[in-house]
N, C-alpha and C positions, 0 to 999 in steps of 0.2 A: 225607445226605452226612456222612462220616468227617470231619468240619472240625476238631472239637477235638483229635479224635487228632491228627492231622494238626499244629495249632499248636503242640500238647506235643514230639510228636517235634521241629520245627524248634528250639526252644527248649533240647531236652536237645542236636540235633547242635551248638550254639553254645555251650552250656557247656563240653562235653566236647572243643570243638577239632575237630570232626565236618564243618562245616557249608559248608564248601568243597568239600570231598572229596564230599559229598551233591550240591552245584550241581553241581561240575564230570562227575559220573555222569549224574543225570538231567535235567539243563538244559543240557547240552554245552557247561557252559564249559569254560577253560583257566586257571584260578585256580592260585598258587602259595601254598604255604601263607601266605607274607608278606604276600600280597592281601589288604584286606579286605574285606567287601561291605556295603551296608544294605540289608537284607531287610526289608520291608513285608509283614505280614500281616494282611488286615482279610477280610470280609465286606461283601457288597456285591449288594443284592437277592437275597440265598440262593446268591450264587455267592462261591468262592474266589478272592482278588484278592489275587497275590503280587506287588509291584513289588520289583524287583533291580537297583542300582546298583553296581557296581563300579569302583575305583580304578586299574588296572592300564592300559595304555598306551591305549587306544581310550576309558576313564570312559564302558563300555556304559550303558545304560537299558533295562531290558525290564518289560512287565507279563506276565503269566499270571495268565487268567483260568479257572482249572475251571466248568465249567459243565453244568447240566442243559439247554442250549438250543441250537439252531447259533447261529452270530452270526457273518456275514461279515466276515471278517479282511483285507480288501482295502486299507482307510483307510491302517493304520498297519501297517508291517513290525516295530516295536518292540512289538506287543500279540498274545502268541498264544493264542487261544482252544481250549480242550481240553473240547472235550463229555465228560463221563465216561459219558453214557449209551453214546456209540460207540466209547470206549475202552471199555465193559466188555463191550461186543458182541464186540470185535477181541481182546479177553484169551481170552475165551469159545470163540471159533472158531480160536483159535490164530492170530491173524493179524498178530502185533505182536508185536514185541521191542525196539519204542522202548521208552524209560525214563520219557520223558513220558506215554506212554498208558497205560502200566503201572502207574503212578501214579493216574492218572484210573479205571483201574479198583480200585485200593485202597481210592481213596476214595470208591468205589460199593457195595463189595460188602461183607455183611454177612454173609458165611458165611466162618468161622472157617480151615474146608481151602483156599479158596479164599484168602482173605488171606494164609496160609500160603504157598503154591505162589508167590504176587505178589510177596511179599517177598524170595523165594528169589532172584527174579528182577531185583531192584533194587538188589541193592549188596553192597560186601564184609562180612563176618564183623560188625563193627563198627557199619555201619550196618545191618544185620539184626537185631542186638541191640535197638535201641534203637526198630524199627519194631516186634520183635514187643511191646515192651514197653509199646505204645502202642497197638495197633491191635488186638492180641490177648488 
């Protein structure tokens, strides 16, 4: 799993002012740049374990968890489980244009054309910059 890439880029989208504009694409928020979030990035039994708080009128709570595993997501509506193994199957077969699964297959795949095309697919000008410069 692309994990560290992965933390470098969240790290450079919050330096550079980025990192809203990245939730609000592939986590569908509605963040306004004034918003601001606490983003938690850890590892957790070899899985990605993003937790997302936001301050904005509802102060949401979500975890996302990438994973190599299914894991029934029934429990909790505030924890969403992203196999990357089936996001990278659904990148693969063209079956997805979510932003979240497209991501889960980023951070599967280890060929260079392919991370290429994902990224294409994941955001504007800016945060493409700053994936390829992490991922590639």
């Amino acid at each position: 799993m692309n994990d560290e890439m992965f933390r470098q880029a969240l790290i450079e989208f919050m330096n550079v002012g980025l990192l809203n504009e990245f939730v609000n694409i592939v986590f569908k928020y509605k963040l306004r740049d004034d918003e601001t979030i606490y983003m938690q990035f850890k590892i957790v039994n070899g899985n990605i374990v993003l937790n997302i708080f936001d301050n904005s009128k509802k102060n949401r709570f979500r975890g996302y968890v990438f994973t190599n595993k299914n894991i029934d997501n029934e429990k909790d509506s505030n924890i969403i489980y992203v196999n990357i193994e089936d996001s990278y199957k659904r990148y693969k077969e063209k079956k997805t244009k979510n932003k979240l699964y497209l991501l889960g297959a980023l951070l599967k795949s280890n060929n260079s054309d392919e991370k290429r095309n994902i990224i294409e697919l994941l955001g504007n000008e800016d945060i493409k910059k700053v994936l390829w410069k992490y991922f590639l």
